[in-house]
DOZAMAR-576023 format. One record per residue (C-alpha): x, y, z. Coordinates in nm, 3 decimals, m for minus. Example, Ala and Ser with C-alpha at 12.3 -4.5 7.8 and 13.67 -1.06 7.14 Angstrom:
BEGIN
[atom [1.230, m0.450, 0.780]]
[atom [1.367, m0.106, 0.714]]
END
This chain:
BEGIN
[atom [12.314, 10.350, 3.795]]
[atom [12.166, 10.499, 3.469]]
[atom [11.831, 10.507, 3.303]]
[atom [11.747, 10.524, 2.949]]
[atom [11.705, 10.886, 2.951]]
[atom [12.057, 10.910, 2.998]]
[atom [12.067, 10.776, 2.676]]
[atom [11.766, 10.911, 2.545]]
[atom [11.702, 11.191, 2.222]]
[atom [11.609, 11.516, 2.275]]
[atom [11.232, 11.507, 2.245]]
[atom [11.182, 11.729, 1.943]]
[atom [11.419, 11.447, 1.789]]
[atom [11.233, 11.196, 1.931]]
[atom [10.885, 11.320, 1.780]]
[atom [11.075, 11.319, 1.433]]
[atom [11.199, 11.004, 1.431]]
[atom [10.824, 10.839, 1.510]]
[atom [10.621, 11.089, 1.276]]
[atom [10.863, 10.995, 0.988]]
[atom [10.777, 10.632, 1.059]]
[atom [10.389, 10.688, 1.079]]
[atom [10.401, 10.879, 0.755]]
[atom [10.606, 10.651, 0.506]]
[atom [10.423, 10.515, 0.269]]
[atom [10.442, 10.262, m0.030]]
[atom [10.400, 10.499, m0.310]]
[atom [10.285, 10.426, m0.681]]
[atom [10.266, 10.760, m0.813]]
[atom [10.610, 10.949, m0.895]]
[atom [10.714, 11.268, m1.065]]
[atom [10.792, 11.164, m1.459]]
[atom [11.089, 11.311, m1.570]]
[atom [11.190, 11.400, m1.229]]
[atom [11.587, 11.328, m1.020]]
[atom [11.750, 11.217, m0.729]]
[atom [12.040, 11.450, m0.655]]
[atom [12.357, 11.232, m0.616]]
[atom [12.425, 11.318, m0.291]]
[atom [12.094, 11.224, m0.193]]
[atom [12.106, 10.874, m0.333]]
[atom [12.371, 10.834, m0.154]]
[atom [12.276, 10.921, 0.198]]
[atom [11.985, 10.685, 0.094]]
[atom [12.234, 10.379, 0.006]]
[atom [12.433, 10.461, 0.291]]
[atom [12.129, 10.419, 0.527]]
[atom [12.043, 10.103, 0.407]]
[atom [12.424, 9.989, 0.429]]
[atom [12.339, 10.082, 0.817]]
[atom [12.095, 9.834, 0.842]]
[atom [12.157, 9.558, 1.097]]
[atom [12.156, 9.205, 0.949]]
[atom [12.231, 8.838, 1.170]]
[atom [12.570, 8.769, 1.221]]
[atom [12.662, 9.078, 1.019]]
[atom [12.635, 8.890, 0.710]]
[atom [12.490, 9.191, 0.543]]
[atom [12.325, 8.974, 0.274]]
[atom [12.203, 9.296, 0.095]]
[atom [12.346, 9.403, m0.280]]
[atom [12.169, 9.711, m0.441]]
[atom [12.164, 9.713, m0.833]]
[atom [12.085, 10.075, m0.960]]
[atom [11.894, 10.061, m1.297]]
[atom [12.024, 10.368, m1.570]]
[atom [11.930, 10.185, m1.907]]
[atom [11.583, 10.244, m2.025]]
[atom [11.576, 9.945, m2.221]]
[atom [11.622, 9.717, m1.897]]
[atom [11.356, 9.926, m1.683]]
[atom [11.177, 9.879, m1.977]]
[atom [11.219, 9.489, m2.009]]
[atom [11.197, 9.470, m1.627]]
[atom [10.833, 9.686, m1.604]]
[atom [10.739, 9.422, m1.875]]
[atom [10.829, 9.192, m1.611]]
[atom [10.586, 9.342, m1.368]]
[atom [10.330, 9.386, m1.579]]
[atom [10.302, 9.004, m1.666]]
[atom [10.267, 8.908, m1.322]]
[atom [10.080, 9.157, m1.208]]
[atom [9.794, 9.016, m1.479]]
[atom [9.863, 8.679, m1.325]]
[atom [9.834, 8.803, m0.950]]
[atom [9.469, 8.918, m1.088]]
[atom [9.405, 8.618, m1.256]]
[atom [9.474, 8.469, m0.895]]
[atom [9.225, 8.678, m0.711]]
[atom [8.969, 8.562, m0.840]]
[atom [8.662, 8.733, m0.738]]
[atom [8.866, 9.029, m0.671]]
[atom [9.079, 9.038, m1.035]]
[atom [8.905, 9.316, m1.154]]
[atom [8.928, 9.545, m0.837]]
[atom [9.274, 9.467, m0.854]]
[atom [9.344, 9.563, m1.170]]
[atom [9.181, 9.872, m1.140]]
[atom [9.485, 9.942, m0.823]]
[atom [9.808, 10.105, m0.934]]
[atom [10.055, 9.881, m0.815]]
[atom [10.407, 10.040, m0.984]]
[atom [10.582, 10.305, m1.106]]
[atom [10.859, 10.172, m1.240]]
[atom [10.885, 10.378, m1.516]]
[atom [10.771, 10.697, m1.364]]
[atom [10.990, 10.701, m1.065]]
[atom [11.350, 10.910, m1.101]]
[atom [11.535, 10.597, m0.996]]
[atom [11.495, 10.212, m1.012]]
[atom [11.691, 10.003, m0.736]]
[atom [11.704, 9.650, m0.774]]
[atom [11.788, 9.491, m0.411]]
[atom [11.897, 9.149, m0.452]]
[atom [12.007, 8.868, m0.198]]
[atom [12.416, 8.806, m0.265]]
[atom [12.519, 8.468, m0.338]]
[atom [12.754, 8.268, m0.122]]
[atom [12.479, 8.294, 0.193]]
[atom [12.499, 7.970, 0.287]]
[atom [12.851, 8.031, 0.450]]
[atom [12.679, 8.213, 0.673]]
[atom [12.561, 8.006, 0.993]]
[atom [12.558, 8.272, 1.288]]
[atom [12.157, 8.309, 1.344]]
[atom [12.060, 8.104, 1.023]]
[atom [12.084, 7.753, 1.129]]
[atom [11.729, 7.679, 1.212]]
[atom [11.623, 7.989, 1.050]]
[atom [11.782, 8.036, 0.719]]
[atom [11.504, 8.300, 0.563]]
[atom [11.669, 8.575, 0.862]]
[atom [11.861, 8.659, 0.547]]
[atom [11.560, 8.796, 0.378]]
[atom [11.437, 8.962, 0.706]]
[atom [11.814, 9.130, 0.725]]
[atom [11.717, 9.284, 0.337]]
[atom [11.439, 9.383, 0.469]]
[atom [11.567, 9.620, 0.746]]
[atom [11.781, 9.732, 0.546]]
[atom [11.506, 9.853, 0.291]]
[atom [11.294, 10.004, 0.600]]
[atom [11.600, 10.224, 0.671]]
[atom [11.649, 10.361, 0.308]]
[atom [11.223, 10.420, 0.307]]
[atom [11.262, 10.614, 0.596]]
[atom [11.551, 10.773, 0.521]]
[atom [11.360, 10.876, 0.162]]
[atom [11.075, 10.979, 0.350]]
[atom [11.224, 11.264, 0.591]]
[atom [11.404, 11.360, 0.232]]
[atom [11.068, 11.416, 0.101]]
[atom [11.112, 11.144, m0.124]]
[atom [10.860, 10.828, m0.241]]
[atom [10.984, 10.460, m0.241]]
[atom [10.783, 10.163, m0.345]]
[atom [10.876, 9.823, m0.291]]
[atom [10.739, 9.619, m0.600]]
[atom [10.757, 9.240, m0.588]]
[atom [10.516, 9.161, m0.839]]
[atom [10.808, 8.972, m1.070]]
[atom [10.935, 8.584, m1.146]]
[atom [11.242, 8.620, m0.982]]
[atom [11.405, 8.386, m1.272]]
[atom [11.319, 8.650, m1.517]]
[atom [11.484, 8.935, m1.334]]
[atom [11.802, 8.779, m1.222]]
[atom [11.832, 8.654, m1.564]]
[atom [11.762, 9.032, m1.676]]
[atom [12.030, 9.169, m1.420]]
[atom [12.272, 8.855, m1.465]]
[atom [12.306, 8.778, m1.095]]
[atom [12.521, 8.511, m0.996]]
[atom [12.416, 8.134, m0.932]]
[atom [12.271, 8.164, m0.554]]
[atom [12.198, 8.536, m0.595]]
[atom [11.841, 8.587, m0.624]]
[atom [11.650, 8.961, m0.675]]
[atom [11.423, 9.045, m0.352]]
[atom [11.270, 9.408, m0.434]]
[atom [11.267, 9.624, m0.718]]
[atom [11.253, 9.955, m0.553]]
[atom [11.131, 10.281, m0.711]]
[atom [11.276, 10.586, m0.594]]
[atom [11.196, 10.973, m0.638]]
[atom [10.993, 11.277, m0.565]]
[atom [10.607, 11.242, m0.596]]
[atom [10.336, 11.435, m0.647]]
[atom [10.238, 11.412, m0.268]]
[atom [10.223, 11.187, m0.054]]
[atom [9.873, 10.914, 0.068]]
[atom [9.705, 11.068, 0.357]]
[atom [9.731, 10.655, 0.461]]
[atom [9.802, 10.366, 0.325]]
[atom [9.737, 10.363, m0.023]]
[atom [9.542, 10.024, m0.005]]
[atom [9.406, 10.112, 0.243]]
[atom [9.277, 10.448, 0.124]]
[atom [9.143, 10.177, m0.212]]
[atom [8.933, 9.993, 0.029]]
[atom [9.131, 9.674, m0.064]]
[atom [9.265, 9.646, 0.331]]
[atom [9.281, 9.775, 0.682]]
[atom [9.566, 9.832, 0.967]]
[atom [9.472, 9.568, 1.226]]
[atom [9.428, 9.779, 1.588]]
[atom [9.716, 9.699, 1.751]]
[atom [9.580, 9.516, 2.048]]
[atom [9.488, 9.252, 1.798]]
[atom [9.906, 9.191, 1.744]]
[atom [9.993, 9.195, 2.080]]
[atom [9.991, 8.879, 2.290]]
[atom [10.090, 8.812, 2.674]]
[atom [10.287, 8.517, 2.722]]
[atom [10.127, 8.319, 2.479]]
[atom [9.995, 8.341, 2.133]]
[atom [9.611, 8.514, 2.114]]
[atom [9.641, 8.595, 2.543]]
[atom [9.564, 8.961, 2.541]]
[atom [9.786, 9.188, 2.744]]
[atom [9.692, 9.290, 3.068]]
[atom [9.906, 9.650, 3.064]]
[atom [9.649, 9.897, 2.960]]
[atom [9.843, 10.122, 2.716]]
[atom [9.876, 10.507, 2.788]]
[atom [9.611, 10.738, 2.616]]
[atom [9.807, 10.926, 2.332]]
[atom [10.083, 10.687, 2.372]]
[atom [10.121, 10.568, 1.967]]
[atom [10.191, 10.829, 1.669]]
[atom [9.883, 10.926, 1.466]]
[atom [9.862, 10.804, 1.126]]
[atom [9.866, 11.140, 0.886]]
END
């Protein structure tokens, strides 16, 4: 018989692996004129390659931006719809505006993570749920962040684009379609918390308001330990 501290990390590890999660954050502000050693990139990459995705179908293809020009076309991109995100706010456009919401051309690298075509071959855990493709991205994205982050790196996921316009720019293949355009580097420092949330523009729900019992809005009845989540730093 075995129990999963058989199995377990040593605690020190353990403590690592949660305080790396509770301090990644969606940065905006990067280092101009800063790098990304090679070697680090490609730890980064290879993390994300890690990432587990239904039915294996690892749906994930990274594009890694290195002409100016197309950053510069594709931050011309964001910057269009990030004026028409405001423009859909209404009452809020101008507190929006006021946000920083990229740093596309500050950031050392630009990462453009893109859905591959041909994804409708793949049935195993998409029947009834085709969009599990997007959630498979998606881990694989939240492995790379958190690999970046215990490098002492920033990443911010910007999807403020018309898809169209950048998968014309990056001349992806019919079915292909761009998910995240990630910027990559060393900051200045990182947000104490969230950044929008350090804005005022939203809060983190308290987790016993995400938690049901058996049945959507039940509360649970299991009283969680005192101490028992990471602190937010």
């Amino acid at each position: 018989m075995t129990s999963r501290h058989e199995f377990a990390y040593p605690e020190a590890e353990r403590e690592a692996i949660y305080r790396v999660i509770a301090q990644r954050r969606d940065m905006r502000h990067f280092v101009p004129g800063s790098t990304v050693e090679p070697e680090v990139l490609q730890r980064l990459l290879q993390a994300a390659h890690w990432g587990p995705s239904v039915g294996f179908m690892q749906p994930w293809r990274f594009i890694r931006i290195t002409d100016g020009g197309l950053r510069t076309q594709l931050h011309a991109v964001v910057e269009r719809e990030r004026i028409e995100t405001a423009r859909a706010l209404g009452q809020r456009e101008e507190e929006f505006m006021r946000l920083k919401v990229e740093g596309l051309l500050e950031a050392a690298e630009l990462l453009a993570v893109c859905l591959a075509d041909g994804r409708e071959q793949h049935v195993f855990g998409r029947r009834t749920m085709p969009y599990m493709d997007i959630a498979s991205v998606a881990c694989a994205l939240q492995n790379m962040w958190l690999a970046a982050r215990a490098e002492g790196l920033g990443v911010g996921w910007v999807s403020l684009f018309d898809p169209e316009e950048v998968a014309q720019l990056l001349q992806l293949p019919p079915g292909a379609s761009p998910l995240a355009l990630v910027c990559l580097g060393p900051v200045p420092a990182f947000y104490d918390e969230p950044m929008l949330q350090q804005e005022r523009w939203a809060q983190r729900m308290p987790l016993a308001d995400v938690v049901f019992e058996n049945g959507w809005g039940q509360p649970e009845t299991r009283q969680p330990p005192e101490g028992g989540t990471a602190s937010e730093t």
